[in-house]
C-alpha positions in Angstrom: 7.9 -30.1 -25.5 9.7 -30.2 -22.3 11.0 -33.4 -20.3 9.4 -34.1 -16.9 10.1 -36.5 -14.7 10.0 -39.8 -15.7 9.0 -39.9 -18.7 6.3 -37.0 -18.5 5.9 -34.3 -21.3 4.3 -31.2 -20.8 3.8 -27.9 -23.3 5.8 -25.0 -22.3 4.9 -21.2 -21.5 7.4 -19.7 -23.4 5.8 -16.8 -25.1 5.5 -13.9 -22.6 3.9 -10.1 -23.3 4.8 -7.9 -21.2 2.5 -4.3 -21.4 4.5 -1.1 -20.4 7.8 0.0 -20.2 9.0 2.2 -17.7 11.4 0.6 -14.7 9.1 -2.3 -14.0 8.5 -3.5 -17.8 12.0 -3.5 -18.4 13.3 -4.8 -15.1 10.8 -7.5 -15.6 11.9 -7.9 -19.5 15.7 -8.0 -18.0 15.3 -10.2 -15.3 13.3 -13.0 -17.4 15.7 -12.9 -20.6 18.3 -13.2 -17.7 16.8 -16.3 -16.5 15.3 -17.6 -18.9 17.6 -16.8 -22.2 15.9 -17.4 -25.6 14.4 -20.4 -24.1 11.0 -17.8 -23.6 9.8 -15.5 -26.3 9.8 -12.3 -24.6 8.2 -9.3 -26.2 7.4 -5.6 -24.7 4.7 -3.3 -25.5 4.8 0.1 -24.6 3.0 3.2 -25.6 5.6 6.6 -26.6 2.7 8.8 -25.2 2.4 7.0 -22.2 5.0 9.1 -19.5 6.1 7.5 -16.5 5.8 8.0 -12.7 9.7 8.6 -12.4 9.9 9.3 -8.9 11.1 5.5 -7.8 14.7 6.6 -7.3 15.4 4.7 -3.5 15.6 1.2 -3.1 15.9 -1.4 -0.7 19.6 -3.3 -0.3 18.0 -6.2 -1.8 18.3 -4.9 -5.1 21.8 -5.9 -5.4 20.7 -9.2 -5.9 19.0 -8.2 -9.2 21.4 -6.7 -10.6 23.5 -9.5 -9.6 21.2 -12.0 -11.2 21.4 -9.9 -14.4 25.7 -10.0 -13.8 26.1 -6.5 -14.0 28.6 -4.9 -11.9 28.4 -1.1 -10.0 31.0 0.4 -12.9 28.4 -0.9 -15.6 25.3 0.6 -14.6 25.6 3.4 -11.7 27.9 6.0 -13.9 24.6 5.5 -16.9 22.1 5.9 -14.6 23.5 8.8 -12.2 23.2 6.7 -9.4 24.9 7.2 -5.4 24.7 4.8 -2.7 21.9 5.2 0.4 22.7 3.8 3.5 19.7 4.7 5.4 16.6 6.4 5.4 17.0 9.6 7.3 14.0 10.9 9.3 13.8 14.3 9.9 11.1 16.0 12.5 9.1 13.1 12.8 9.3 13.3 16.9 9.7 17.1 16.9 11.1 19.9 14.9 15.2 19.2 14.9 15.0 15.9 15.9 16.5 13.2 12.9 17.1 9.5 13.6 18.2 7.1 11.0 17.2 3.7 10.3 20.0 2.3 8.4 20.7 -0.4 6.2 22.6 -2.8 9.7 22.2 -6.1 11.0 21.6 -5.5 15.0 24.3 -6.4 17.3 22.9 -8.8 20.1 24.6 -9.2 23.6 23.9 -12.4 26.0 21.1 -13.2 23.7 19.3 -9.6 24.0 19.8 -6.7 21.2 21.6 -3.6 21.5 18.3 -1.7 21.2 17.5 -3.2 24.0 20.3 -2.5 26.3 20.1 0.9 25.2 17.0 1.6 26.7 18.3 0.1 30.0 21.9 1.9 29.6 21.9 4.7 26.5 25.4 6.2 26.5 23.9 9.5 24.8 20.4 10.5 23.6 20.9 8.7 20.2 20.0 5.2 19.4 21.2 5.1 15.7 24.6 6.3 16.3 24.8 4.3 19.5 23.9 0.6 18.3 24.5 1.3 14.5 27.8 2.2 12.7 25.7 3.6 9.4 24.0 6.7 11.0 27.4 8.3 11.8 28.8 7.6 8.3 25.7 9.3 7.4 25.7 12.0 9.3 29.3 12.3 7.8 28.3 11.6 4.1 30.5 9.1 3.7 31.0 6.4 1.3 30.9 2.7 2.0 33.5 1.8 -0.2 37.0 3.1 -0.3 38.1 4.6 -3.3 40.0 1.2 -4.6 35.9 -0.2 -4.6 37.2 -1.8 -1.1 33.8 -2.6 1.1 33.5 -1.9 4.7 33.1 -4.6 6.3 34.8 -7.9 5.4 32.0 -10.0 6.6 30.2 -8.6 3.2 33.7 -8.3 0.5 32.5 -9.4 -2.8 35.1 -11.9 -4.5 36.1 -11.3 -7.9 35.0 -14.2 -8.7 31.8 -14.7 -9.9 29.2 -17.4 -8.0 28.1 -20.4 -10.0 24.7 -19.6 -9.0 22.8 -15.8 -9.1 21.8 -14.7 -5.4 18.1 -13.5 -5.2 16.3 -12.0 -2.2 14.5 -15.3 -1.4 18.0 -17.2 -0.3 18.8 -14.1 1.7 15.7 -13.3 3.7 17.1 -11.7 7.2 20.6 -10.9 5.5 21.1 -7.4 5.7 24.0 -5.7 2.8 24.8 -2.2 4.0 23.8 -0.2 1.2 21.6 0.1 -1.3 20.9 2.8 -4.7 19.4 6.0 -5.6 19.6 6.3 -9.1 17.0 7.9 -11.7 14.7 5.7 -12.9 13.6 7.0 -15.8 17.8 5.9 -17.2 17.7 2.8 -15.6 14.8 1.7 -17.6 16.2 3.3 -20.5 19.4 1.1 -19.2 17.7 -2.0 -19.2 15.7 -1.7 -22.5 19.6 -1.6 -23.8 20.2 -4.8 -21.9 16.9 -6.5 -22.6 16.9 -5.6 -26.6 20.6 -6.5 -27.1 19.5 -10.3 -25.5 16.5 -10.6 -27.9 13.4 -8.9 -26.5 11.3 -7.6 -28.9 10.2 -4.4 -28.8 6.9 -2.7 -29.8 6.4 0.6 -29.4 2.4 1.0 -30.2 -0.5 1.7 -28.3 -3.1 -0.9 -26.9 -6.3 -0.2 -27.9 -8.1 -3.7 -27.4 -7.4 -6.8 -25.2 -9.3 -9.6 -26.8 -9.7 -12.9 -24.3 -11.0 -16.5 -24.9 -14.0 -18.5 -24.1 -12.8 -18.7 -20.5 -11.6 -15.0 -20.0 -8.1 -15.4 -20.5 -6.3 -13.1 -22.1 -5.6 -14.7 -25.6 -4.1 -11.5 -27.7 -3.4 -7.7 -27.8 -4.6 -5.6 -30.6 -2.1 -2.7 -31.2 -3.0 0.6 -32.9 -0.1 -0.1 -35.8 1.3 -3.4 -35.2 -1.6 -5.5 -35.6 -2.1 -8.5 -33.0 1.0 -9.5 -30.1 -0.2 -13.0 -29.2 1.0 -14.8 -25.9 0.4 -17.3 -23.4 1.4 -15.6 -20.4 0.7 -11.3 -20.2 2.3 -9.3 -17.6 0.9 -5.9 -16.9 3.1 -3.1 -15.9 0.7 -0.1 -17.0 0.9 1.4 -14.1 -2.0 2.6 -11.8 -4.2 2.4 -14.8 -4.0 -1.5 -14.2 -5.1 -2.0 -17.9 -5.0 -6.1 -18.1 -5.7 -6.7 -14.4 -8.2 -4.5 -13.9 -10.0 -3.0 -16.5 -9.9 -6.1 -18.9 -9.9 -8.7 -16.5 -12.0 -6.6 -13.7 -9.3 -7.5 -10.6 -10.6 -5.8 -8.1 -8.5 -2.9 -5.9 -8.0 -3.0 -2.3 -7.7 0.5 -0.7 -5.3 0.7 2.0 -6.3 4.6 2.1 -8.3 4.1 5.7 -5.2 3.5 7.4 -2.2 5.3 5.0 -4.6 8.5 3.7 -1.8 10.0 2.0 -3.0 9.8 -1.8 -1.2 12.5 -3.7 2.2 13.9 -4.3 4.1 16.6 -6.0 7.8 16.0 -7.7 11.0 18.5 -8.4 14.1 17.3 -10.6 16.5 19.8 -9.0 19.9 20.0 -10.8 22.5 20.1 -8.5 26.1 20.6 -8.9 27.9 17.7 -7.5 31.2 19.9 -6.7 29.4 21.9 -4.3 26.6 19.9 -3.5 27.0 17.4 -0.5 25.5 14.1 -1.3 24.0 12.7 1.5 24.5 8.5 1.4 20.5 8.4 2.8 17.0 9.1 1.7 15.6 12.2 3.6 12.1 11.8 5.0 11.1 15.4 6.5 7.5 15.4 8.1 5.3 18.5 7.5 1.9 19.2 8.1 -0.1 17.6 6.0 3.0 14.2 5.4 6.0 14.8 4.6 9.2 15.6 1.7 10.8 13.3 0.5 15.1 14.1 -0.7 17.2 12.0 -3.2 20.6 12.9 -4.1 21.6 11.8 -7.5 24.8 12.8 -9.2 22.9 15.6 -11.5 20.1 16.4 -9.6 18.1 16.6 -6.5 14.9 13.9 -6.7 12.4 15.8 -4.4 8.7 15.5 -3.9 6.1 16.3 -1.0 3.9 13.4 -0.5 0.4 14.3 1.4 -3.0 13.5 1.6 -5.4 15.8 0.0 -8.2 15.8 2.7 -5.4 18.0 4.6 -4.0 19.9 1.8 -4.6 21.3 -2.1 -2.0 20.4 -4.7 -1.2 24.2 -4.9 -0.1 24.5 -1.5 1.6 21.8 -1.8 4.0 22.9 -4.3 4.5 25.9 -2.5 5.6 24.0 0.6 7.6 22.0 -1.9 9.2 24.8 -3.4 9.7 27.0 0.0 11.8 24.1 1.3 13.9 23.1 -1.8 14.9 27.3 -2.1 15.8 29.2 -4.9 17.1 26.0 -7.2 13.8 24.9 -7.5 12.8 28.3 -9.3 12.0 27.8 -13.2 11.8 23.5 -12.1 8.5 21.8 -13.3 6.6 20.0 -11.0 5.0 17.1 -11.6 1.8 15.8 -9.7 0.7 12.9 -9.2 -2.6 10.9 -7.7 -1.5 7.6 -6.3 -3.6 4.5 -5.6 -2.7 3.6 -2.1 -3.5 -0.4 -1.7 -3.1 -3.7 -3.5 -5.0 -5.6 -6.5 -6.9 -8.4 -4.6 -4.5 -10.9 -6.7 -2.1 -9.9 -8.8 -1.9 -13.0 -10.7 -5.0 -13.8 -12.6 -6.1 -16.2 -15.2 -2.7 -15.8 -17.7 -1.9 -12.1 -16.4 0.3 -11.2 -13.7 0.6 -7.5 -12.5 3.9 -6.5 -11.5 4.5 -2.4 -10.5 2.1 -0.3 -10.1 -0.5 -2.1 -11.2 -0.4 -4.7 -8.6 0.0 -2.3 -5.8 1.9 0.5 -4.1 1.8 1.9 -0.8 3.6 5.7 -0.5 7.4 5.5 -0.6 8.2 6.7 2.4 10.4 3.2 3.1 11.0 3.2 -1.0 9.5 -0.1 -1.4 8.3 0.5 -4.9 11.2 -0.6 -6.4 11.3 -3.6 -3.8 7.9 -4.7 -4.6 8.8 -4.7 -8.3 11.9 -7.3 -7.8 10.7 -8.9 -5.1 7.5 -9.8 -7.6 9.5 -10.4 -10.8 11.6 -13.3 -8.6 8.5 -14.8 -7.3 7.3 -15.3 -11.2 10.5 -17.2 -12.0 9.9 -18.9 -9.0 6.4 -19.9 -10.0 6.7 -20.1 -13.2 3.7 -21.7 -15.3 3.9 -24.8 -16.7 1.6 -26.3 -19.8 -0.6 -27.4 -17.6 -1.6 -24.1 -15.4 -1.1 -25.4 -12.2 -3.4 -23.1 -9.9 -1.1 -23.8 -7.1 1.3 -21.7 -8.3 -1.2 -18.7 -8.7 -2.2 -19.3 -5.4 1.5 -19.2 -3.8 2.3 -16.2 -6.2 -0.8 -14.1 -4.6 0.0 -15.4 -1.2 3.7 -14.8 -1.3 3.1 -10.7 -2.9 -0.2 -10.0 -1.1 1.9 -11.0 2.5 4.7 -8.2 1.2 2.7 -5.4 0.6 0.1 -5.9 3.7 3.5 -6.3 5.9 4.7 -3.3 4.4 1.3 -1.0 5.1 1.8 -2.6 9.1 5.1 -1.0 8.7 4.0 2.5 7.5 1.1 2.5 9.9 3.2 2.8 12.8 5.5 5.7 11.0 2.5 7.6 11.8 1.3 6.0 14.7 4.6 6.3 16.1 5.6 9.8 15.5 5.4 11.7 18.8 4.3 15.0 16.5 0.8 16.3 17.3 0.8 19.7 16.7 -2.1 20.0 13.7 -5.3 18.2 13.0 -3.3 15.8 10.5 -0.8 15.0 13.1 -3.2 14.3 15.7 -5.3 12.4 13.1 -2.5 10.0 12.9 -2.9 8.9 16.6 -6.7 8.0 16.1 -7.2 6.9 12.8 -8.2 2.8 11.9 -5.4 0.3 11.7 -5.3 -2.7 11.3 -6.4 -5.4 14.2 -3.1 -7.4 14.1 -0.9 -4.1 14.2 -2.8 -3.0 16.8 -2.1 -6.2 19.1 1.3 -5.6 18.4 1.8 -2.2 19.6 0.5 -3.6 22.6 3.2 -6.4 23.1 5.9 -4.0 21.7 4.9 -1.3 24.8 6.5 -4.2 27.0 8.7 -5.9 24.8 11.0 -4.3 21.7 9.7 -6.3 18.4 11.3 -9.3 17.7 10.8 -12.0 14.8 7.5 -13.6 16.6 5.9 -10.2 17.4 5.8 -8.1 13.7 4.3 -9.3 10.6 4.5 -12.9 10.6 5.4 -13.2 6.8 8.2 -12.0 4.6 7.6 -8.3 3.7 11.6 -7.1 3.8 11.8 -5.3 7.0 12.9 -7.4 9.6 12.2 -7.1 13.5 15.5 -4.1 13.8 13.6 -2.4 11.4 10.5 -2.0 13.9 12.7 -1.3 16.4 14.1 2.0 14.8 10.9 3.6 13.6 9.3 3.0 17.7 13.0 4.6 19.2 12.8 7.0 16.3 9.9 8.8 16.3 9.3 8.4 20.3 5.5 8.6 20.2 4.7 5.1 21.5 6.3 4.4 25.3 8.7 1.1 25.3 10.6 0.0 28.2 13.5 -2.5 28.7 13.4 -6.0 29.3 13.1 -7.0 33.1 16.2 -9.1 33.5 18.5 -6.2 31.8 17.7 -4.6 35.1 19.7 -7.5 37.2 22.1 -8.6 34.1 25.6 -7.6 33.6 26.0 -4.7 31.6 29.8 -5.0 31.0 29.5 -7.1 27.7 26.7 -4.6 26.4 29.1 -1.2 27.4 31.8 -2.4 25.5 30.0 -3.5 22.0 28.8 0.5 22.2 32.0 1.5 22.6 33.5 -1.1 19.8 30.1 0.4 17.6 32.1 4.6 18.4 35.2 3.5 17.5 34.5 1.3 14.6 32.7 4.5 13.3 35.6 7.0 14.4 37.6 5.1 12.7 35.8 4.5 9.0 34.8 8.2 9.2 38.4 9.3 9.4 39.4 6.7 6.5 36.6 6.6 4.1 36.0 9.0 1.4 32.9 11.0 0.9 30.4 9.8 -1.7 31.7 13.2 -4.1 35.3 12.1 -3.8 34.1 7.9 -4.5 31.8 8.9 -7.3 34.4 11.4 -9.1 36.8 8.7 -9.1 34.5 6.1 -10.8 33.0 8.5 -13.0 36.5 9.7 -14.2 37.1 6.1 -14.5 34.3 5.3 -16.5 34.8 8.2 -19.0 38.6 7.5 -19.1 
């Protein structure tokens, strides 16, 4: 019994089953034994016929909080899991063919209370918005690291003391706060990582297939019947099976929400490419290239090349598909399985029913072109602790729960939509599909306001989804296809305070492109480090 309040008792939840492995069972298993310690029996059932997705290798900067909450440090886990820094996501001929913009992992500079986007528009010193009002897209294009090779990072404003905090940083005390990098990494070792990390702090492990969810009187899950280990009983089930959804929806009969009318893409096609990292350059971004029926997406890892074409069958067959794939990868790719996969584009209509909360890709998944996978997978694990289940059920906390991950991934679909609104491309029925095809209302009242005024935190998605307002901003400069204009009073302002933050913004970047390594050089050094 637990103490609460004055006085007040109240049973516990503190026997948690989690139901598949793969990166969001065990960063869900990690995360909880990492807040919660022995104080919640933690067990995780996974089947070893079961393969995962695998292709979750880019993440949002926010994932430095988890790993943060789980006190690991970059030296710990990146050398295991082959991992390199991204600070941006590189789009290539989204506008036209040879055009690339960036939309990089930055806070936006402001000037007299307007941002540098916007003064851009009314005074661009070249034809590039990125490398004008961000320092990020030149160390890009430069493929340089954002640390030095003592671990030094860029900017002071973000050095991390060698101290530790008293308290673990999650994403929910740093909404707006923008760290400039975040990983690729292959998740397939990360999970294998974390099982390590998970195990070694007491979560059980059963490796058994599910063949029977048995529920109570009032449809709550009650216990799991294995194929060899018998019964797993627990109070609170978290299933991360996947697109199969098998708690939330084929036990408990969740319904899915399609977000396929707007985001039609439903299929893609993956290559592991191995790459030699001594005469590979590895790129600090995630490469989005459009083709003609979506586009190809490129990871650089240190082994290997994470590659996959993600399109929407209406447009395309799966054979063609890995011919594109394999046409633009080159002769590497030659003798490389490819795997395909059908994706479930949408959300479960609440991902926290009854005892069972979804978390992965059973709750939802929109296509990665912003890799949010990985995103929505922390960002729901955090909202659990957050809401954590008392003896008593409180609905409330359901309610908040579905609220709080519901608002993310319909924030995030507003946020694709206008990837392919946005892109100035037309040159094929897919393309010019893009321009015509349903959205939703609200996005569509927004394009309106942003034709006269450059997004800003009370014209996108009102709710927490992780891309704030600059965000917007780069995607509508990037791929060109929707007209914006400059403020009014930009026309009669000063400039002089504007002209010199871009040319602070040049030679801030000269300067950190002549002085930092290249992600090769950073990542030798830590590797040789970590084997030494």
């Amino acid at each position: 019994m637990a103490q609460q309040g004055q006085g007040e008792t109240t049973a516990r939840v503190d026997k948690v089953v989690i139901v598949g492995g793969g990166t969001a069972g065990w960063m869900t298993a990690s995360y909880l034994v990492a807040a919660f310690g022995g104080r919640v029996d933690l067990t995780l059932v996974e089947s070893g016929r079961v393969g995962t997705i695998g292709v979750g290798e880019a993440t949002f900067s926010d994932i430095r909080h988890f790993f943060e909450f789980l006190q690991l440090e970059e030296k710990d886990w990146m050398p295991a899991c082959n991992a390199t820094y991204k600070l941006a996501v590189r789009f290539e001929n989204w506008r036209e063919p040879g055009h690339h913009f960036y939309h990089p992992f930055e806070q936006l500079r402001s000037v007299d209370g307007f941002p540098l986007t916007d003064w851009w528009l009314r005074h661009p010193t070249t034809t590039r918005f990125d490398t004008d009002c961000f320092v990020m897209a030149s160390l890009c294009d430069a493929n340089r690291s954002p640390r030095y090779l003592d671990g030094t990072l860029i900017d002071q404003d973000f050095v991390e003391s060698g101290e530790r905090r008293l308290a673990r940083s999650t994403i929910a005390e740093f909404q707006g706060a923008q760290f400039p990098y975040a990983y690729h990494f292959e998740a397939s070792l990360l999970a294998d990582y974390l099982r390590g990390y998970a195990t070694e702090r007491g979560v059980r492990h059963v490796v058994d297939d599910v063949v029977d969810v048995e529920r109570d009187h009032r449809g709550w899950i009650e216990r799991l019947r294995t194929q060899e280990h018998g019964t797993v009983e627990g109070a609170l089930f978290v299933d991360c099976t996947g697109f199969k959804g098998l708690l939330i929806n084929k036990a408990l009969g969740e319904p899915f929400e399609s977000y396929q009318d707007s985001l039609p893409n439903d299929s893609a096609v993956a290559l592991q490419v191995p790459l030699d990292m001594d005469r590979e350059l590895l790129r600090p971004c995630t490469t989005a290239t459009a083709q003609d029926a979506g586009w190809i997406w490129t990871i650089p890892l240190i082994s290997r090349l994470g590659t996959g074409y993600v399109y929407a069958r209406d447009y395309l067959d799966p054979e063609e598909a890995e011919r594109t794939l394999r046409e633009f990868v080159g002769p590497a790719a030659t003798d490389v399985p490819a795997n395909h996969i059908r994706m479930r584009i949408g959300r479960t209509r609440r991902s926290w029913v009854n005892n069972c909360v979804a978390i992965g890709l059973s709750s939802g998944f929109v296509e990665p072109l912003e890799s949010t996978g990985i995103f929505f997978i922390h960002h729901a694990i955090e909202q659990l602790v957050r809401f954590f289940p008392g003896g008593d059920w409180d609905p409330t906390l359901r309610t908040l729960y579905n609220n709080s991950v519901a608002h993310v991934m319909d924030g995030v679909r507003e946020f694709l939509v206008l990837h392919y609104r946005g892109a100035k491309r037309a040159d094929n029925e897919y393309w010019r599909d893009t321009k015509t095809r349903e959205i939703p209302d609200a996005l569509a009242e927004r394009m309106e306001r942003w034709r006269s005024k450059l997004p800003d935190s009370e014209t996108v998605f009102p709710y927490y989804h992780g891309l704030p307002p600059y965000s917007y901003n780069c995607i509508l400069l990037g791929t060109g296809g929707i007209p914006v204009r400059p403020s009014p009073a930009l026309d009669i302002a000063d400039e002089k305070a504007a002209l010199l933050e871009f040319q602070a913004i040049r030679d801030k970047a000269r300067r950190l492109v002549a002085e930092l390594p290249t992600q090769h050089e950073y990542f030798a050094a830590m590797r040789a480090q970590a084997q030494g």
